[in-house]
ROVO-789540 format. One record per atom (N, C-alpha, C, O): residue in three letters; x, y, z. Coordinates in steps of 0.05 Angstrom, whole numbers, plus 5000, padded with zeros to 4 digits. Atoms other than C-alpha are relative to their C-alpha. Layout:
ALAXYZ;...
//
This chain:
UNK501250265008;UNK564790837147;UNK498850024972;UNK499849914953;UNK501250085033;UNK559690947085;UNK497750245008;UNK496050285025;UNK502549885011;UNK556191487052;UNK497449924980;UNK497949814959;UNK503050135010;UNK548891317027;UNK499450294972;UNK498550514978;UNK500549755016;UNK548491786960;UNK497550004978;UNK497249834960;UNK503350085013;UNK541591846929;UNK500050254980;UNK500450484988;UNK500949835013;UNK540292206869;UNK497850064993;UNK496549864986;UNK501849945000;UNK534792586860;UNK498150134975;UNK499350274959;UNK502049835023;UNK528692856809;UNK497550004998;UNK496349834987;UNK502549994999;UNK522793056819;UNK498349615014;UNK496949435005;UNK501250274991;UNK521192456864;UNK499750055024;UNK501150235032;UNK499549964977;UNK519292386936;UNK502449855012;UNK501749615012;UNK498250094989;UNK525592176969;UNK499649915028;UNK500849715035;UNK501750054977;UNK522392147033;UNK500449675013;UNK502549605024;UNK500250335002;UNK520791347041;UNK502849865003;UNK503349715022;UNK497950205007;UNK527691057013;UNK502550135026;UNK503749995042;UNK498349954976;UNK532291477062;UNK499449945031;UNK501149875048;UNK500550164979;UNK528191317118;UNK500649795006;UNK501849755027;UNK499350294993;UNK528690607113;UNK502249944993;UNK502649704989;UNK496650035001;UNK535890657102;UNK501150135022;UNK502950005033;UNK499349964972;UNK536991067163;UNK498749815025;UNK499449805048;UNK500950204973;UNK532990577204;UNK502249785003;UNK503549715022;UNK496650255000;UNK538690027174;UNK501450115017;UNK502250005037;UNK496649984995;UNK544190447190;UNK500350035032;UNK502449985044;UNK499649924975;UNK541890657261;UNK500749695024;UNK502049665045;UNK500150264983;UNK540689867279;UNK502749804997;UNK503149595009;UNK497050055010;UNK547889737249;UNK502050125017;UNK504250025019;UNK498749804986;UNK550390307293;UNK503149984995;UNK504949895009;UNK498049985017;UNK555190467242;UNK500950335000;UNK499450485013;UNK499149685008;UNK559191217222;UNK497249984974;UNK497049764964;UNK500849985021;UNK553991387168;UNK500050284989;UNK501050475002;UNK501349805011;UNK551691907125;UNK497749954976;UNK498249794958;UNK501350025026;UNK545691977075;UNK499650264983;UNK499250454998;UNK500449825007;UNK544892487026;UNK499249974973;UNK499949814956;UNK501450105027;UNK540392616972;UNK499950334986;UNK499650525002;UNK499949835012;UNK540793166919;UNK497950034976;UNK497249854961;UNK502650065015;UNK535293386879;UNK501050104966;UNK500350334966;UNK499949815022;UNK537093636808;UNK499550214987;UNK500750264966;UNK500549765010;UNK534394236795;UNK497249974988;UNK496650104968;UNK502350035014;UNK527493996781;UNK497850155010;UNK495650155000;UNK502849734996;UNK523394566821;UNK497649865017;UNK495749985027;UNK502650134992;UNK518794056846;UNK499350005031;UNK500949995050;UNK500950044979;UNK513994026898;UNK499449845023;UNK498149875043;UNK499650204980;UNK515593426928;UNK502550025013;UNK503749885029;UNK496549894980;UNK522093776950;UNK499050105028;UNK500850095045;UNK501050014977;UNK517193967011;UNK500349825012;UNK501749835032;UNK499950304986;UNK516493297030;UNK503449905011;UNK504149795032;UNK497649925002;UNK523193327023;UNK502950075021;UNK504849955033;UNK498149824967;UNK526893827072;UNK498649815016;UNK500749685021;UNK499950244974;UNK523893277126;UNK502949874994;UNK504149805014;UNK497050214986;UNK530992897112;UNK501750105018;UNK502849955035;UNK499449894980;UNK533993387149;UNK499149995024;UNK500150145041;UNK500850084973;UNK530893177205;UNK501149735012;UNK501849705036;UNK498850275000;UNK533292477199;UNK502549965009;UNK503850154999;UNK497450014987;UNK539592327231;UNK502149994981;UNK501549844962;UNK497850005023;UNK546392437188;UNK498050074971;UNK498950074948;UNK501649905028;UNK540792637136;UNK500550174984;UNK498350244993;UNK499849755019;UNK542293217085;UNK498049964974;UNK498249784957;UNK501749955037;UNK536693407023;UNK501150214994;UNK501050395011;UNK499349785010;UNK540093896980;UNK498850024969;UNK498849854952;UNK501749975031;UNK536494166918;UNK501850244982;UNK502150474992;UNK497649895010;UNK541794446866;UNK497550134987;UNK495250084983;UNK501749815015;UNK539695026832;UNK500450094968;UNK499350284957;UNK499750055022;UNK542694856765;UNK499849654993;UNK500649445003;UNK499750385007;UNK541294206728;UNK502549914986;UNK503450034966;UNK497250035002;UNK547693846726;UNK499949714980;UNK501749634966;UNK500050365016;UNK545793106693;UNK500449865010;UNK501349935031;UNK499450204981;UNK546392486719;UNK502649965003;UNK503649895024;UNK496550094987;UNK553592396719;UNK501150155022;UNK502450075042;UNK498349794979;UNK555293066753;UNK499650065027;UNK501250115045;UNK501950174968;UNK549392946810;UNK501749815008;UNK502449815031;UNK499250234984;UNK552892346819;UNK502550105015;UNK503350045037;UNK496649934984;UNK560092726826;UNK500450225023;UNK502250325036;UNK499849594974;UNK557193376872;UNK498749785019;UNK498549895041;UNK500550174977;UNK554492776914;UNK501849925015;UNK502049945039;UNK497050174983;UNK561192386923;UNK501350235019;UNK502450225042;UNK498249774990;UNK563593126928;UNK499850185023;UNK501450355031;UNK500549864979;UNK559993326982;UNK499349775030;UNK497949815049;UNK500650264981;UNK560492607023;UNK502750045016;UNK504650125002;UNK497850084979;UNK565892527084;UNK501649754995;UNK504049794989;UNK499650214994;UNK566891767086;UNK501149944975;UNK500450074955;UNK499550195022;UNK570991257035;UNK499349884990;UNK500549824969;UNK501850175020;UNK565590817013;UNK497450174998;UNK496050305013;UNK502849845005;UNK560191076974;UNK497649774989;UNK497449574974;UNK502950265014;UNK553390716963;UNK498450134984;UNK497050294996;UNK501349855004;UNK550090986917;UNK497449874986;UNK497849714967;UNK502950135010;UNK541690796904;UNK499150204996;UNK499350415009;UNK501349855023;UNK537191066842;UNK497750085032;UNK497549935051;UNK502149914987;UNK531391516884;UNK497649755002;UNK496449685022;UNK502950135002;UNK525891046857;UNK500549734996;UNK499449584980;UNK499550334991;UNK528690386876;UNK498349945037;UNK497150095053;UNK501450144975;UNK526289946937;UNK502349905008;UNK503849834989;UNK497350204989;UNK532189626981;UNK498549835011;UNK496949875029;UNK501150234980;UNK530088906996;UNK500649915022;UNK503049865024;UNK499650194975;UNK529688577063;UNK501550225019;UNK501850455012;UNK500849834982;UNK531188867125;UNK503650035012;UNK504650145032;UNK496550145000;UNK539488607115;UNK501650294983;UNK504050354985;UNK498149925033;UNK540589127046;UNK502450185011;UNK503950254993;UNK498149795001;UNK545489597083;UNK502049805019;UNK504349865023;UNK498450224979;UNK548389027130;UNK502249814978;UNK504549744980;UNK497950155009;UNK550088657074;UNK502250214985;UNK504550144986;UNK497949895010;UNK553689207035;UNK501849985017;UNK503649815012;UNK498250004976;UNK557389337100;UNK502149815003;UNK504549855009;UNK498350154986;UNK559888757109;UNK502149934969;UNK503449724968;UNK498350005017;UNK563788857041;UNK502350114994;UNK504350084980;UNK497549674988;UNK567789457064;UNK502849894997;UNK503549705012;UNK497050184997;UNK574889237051;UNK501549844990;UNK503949804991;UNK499150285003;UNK574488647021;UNK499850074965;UNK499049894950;UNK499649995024;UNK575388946951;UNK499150344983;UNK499850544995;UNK499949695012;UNK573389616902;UNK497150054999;UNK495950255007;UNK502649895009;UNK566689556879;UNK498849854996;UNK499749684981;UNK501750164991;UNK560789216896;UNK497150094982;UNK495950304985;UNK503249815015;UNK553889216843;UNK498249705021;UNK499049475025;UNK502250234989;UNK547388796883;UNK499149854978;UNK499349614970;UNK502250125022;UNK542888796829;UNK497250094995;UNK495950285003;UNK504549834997;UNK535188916815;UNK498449764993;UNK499249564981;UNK502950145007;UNK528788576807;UNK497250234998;UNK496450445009;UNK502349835009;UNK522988786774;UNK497049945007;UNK496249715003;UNK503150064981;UNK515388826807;UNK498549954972;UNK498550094951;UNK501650055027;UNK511388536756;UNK497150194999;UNK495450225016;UNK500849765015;UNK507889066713;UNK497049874994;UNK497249635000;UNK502650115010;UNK500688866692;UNK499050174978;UNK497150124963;UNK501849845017;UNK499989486652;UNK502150004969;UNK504550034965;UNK498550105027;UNK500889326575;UNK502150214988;UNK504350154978;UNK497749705005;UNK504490016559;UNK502750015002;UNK504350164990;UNK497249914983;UNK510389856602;UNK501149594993;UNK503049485005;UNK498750225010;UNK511289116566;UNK503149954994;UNK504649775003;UNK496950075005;UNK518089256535;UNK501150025017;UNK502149815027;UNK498649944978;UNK520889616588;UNK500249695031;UNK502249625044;UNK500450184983;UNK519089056637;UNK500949614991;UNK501449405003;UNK498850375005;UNK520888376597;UNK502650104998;UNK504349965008;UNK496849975003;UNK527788786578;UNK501449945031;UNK503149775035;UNK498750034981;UNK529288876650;UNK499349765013;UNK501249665027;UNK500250344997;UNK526388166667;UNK501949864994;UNK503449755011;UNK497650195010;UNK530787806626;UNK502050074989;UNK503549894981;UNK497549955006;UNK536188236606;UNK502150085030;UNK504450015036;UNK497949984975;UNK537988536675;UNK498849955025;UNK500250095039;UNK500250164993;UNK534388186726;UNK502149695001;UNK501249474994;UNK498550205001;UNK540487706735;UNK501349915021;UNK502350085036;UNK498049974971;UNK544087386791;UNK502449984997;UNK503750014976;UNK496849875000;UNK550487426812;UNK501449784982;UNK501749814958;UNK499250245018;UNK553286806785;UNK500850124976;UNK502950244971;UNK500149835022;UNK551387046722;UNK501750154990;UNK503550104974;UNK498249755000;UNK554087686725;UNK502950055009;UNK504350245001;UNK497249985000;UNK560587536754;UNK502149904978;UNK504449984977;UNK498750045019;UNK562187096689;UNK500750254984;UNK503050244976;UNK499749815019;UNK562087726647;UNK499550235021;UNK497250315022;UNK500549754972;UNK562988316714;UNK499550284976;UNK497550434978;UNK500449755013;UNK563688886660;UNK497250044981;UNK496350264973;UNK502249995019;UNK557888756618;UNK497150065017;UNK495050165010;UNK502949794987;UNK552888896677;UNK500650165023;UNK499450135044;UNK500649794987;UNK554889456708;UNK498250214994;UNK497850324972;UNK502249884997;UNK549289846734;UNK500550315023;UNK501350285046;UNK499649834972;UNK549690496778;UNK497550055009;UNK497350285018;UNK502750054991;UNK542690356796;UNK500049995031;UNK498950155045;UNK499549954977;UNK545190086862;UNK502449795001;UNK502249554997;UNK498050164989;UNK552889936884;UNK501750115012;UNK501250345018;UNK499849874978;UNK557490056929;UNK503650044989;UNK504549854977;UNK496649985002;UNK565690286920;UNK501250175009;UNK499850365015;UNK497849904996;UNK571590576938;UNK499450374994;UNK498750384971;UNK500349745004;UNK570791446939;UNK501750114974;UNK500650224955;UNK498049975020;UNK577391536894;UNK499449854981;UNK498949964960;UNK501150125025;UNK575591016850;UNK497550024982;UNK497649934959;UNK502849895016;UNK568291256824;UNK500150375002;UNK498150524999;UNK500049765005;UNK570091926825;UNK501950134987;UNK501250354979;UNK498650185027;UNK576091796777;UNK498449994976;UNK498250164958;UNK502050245016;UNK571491336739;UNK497550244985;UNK497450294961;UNK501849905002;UNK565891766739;UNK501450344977;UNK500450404955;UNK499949755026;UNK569492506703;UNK501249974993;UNK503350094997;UNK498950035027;UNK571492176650;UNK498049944983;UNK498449874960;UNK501650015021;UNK564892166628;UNK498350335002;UNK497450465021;UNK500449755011;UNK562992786594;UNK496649974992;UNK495150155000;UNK503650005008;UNK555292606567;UNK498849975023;UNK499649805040;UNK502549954988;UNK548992826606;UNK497549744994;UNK495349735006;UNK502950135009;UNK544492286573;UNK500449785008;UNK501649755029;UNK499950284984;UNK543591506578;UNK501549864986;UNK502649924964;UNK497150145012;UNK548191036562;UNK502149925013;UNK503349715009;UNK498550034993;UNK552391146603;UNK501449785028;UNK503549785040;UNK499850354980;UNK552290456651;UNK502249864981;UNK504049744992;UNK498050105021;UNK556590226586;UNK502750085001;UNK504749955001;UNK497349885003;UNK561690726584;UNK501349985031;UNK503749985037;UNK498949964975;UNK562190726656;UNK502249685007;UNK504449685018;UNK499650335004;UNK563789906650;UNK502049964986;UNK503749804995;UNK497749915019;UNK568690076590;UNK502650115020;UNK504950025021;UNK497949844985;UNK572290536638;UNK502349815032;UNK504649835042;UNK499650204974;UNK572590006701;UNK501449794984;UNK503649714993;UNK497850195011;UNK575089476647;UNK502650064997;UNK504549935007;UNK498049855011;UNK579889906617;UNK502150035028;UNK504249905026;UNK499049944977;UNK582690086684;UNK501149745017;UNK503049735032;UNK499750354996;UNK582789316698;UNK499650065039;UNK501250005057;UNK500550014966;UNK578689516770;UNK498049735005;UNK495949684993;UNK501650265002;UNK576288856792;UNK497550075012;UNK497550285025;UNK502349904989;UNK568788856811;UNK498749755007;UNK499249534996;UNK501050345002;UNK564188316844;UNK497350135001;UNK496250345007;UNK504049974997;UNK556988246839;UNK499349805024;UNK500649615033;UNK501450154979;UNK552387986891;UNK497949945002;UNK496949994980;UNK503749955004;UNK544987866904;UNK499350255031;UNK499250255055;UNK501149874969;UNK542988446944;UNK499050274986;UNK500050494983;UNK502149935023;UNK538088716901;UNK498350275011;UNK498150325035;UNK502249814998;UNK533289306896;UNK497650004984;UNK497749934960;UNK503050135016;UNK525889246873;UNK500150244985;UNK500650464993;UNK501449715024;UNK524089706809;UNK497049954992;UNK496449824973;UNK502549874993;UNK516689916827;UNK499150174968;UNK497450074954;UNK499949805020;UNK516890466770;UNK500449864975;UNK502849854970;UNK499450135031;UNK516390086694;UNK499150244981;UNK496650294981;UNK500349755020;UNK516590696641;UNK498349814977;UNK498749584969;UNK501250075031;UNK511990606582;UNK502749944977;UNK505149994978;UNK498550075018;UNK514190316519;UNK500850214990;UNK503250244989;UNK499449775011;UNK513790986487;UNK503350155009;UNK505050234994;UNK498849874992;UNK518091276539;UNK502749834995;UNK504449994988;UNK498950184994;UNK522890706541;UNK502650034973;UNK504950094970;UNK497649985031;UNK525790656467;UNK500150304988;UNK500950314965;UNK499849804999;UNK525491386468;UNK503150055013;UNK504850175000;UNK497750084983;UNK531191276518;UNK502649894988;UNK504949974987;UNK499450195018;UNK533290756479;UNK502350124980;UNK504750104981;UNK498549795015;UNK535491236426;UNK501850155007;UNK503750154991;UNK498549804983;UNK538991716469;UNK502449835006;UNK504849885002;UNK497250154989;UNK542891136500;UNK502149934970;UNK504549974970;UNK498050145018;UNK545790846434;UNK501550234986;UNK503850234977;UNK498549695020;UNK547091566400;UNK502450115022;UNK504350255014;UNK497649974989;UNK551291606465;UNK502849905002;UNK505149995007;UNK498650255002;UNK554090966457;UNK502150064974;UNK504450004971;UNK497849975028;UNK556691186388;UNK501750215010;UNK504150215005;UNK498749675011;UNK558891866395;UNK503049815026;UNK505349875019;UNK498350024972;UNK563491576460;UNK501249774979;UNK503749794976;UNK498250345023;UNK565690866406;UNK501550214977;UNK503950184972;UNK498849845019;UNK567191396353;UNK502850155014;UNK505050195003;UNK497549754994;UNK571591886402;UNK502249705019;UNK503449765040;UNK498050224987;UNK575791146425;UNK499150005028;UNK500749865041;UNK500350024973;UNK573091196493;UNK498349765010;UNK497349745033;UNK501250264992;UNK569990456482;UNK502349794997;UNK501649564993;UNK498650195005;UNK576490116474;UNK499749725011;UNK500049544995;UNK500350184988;UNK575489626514;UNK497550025013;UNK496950215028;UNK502349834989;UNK567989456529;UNK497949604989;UNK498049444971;UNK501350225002;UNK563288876538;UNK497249994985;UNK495349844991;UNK502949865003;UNK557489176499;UNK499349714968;UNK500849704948;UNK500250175018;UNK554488556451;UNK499350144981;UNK501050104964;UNK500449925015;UNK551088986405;UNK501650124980;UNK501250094956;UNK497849865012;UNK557189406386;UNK502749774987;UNK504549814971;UNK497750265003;UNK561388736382;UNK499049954966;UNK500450014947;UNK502350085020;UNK555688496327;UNK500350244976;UNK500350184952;UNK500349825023;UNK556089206289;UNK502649984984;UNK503250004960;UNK496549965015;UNK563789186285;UNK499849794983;UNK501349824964;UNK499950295017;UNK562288426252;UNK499250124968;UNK499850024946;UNK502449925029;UNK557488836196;UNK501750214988;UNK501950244963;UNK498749775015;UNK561489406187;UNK503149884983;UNK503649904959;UNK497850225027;UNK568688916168;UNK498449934987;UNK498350064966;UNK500650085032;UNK564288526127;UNK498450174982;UNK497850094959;UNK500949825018;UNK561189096098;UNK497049944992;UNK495949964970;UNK502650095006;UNK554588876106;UNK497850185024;UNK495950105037;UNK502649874982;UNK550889436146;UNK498550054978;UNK496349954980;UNK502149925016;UNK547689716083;UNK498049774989;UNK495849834981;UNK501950324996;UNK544389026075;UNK498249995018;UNK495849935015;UNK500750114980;UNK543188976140;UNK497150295006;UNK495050305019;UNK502049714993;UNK539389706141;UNK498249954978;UNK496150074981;UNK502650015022;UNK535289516076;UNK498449825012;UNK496249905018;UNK501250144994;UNK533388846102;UNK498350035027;UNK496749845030;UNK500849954987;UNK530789116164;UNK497650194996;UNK495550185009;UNK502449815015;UNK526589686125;UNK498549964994;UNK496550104995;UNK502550145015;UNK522589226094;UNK498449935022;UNK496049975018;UNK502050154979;UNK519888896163;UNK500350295023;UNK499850275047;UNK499849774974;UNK521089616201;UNK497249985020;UNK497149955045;UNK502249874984;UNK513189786212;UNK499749735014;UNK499249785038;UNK500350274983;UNK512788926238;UNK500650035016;UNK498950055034;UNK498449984979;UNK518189016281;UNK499750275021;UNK500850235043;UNK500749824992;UNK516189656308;UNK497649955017;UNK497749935041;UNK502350214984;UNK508789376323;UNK500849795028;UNK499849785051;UNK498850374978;UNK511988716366;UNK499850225018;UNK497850255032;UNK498949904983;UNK515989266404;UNK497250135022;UNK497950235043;UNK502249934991;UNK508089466428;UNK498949815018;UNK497949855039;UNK501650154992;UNK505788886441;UNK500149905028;UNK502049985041;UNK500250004971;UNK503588576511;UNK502249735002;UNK502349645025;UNK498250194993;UNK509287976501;UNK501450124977;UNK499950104958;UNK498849865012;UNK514288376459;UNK502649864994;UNK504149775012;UNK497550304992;UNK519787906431;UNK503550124995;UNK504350174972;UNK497649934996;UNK526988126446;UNK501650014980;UNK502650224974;UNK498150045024;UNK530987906391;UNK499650264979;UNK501250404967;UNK500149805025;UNK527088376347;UNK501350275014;UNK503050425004;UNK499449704991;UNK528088946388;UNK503049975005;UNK503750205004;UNK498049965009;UNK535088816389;UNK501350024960;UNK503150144948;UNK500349885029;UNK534188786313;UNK500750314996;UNK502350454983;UNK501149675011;UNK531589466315;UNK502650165009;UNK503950284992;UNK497249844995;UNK537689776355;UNK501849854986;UNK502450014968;UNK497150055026;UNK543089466313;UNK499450214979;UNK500850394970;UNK500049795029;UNK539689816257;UNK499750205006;UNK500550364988;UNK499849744999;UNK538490406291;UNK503750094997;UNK504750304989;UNK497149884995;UNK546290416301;UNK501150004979;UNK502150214974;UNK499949915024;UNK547790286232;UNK498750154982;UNK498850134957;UNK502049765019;UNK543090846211;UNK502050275008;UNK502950384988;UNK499349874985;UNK546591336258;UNK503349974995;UNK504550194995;UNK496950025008;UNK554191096241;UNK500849964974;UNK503249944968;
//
């Protein structure tokens, strides 16, 4: 029926597999859950070994750190069943339906994303991070099925075993970014995908600091993978926008005129209503700094 694959890091895992084996037992479905820790040493891996107790449960704690992609592929790789679900550790599954409704998708196509919603943040630190995922991916399905490749998320969805494990080592980078390339690869492939509302709450809002820190990492991935052709096909707006600057030959414009208002734009990105546009400003120009 469906493996439940949770990646893990230094988090308690504890909580979210529980209340996913309570679903699956009241579904009285084939299941499995299994959660893999990364190699992070941590002491909430006590807490931990309890999933083993849990029915169809497995905690396994790798003893090399492998990255998020390859966690994701020694997960698939170590799952029985044909559909894989796979939810981030430090998500929430809403309502008391979230594994009923995947379920009842089994079949009826390749690959299934819910979605997310974000717990509103009060603490000013975690501003960007929190209006980005507000109003950039906070979206419903509707939405998201006009343009299916442009929000894939492996945050939390559900597909086919052969098809995300395929999908999945053909990506070679450890860092972030890679929700893009993964989306590139599903277009390219022309695997149809549907979105739904069947959402997971994000509890956890990273500081700003930490955030465009990230930020960086993702787009320097974003290039190096656009540079080696492996974005041929790819719904990414920003990269659409650079290719516009680079024909007309207007990044070095575009990187002076942004210099001048850098430390402004930099500031906003602080602030406790932080305004989007700029901060897509700022990554364009980071990418024409970087390419």
């Amino acid at each position: 029926m469906i493996s439940i694959l949770i990646p893990c890091y230094d988090y308690n895992a504890y909580p979210l597999v529980s209340k996913l084996e309570k679903q699956a037992l009241i579904l009285n479905i084939n299941f499995e859950i299994i959660c893999i820790d990364d190699a992070s040493f941590s002491s909430k891996n006590e807490t931990n070994q309890k999933i083993n107790l849990l029915t169809n449960s497995r905690f396994i704690e790798s003893k090399k750190n492998l990255g998020r992609i390859k966690n994701r592929l020694l997960l698939a790789e170590n799952s029985q069943y044909n559909w894989l679900l796979f939810i981030d550790v430090d998500t929430n599954p809403i309502g008391e339906s979230f594994l009923k409704n995947y379920t009842s998708y089994i079949d009826k196509g390749t690959i299934f994303f819910g979605g997310s919603v974000y717990k509103k943040s009060e603490n000013p630190n975690c501003s960007l991070r929190y209006k980005f995922g507000k109003k950039r991916e906070e979206i419903n399905s509707i939405k998201r099925n006009k343009n299916p490749y442009k929000y894939v998320s492996s945050r939390n969805f559900m597909c086919k075993k052969d098809v995300i494990v395929e999908a999945l080592s053909k990506i070679e980078s450890v860092s972030y970014g890679n929700d893009y390339v993964l989306g590139s690869i599903l277009k390219r492939k022309r695997i149809d995908i549907i979105h739904f509302d069947n959402p997971v709450l994000i509890e956890n809002i990273e500081e700003n600091s930490i955030f465009i820190r990230k930020t960086h990492q993702a787009l320097d991935n974003v290039i190096k993978c656009y540079k080696e052709g492996k974005l041929q096909k790819h719904s990414i707006t920003l990269l659409k926008v650079y290719r516009i600057l680079d024909v007309l030959l207007m990044k070095g414009v575009f990187i002076k005129l942004t210099n001048i208002f850098r430390d402004k734009i930099e500031q906003n990105l602080y602030k406790e209503n932080p305004d989007l546009f700029l901060f897509d400003v700022y990554r364009l120009s980071y990418i024409c700094k970087i390419n």
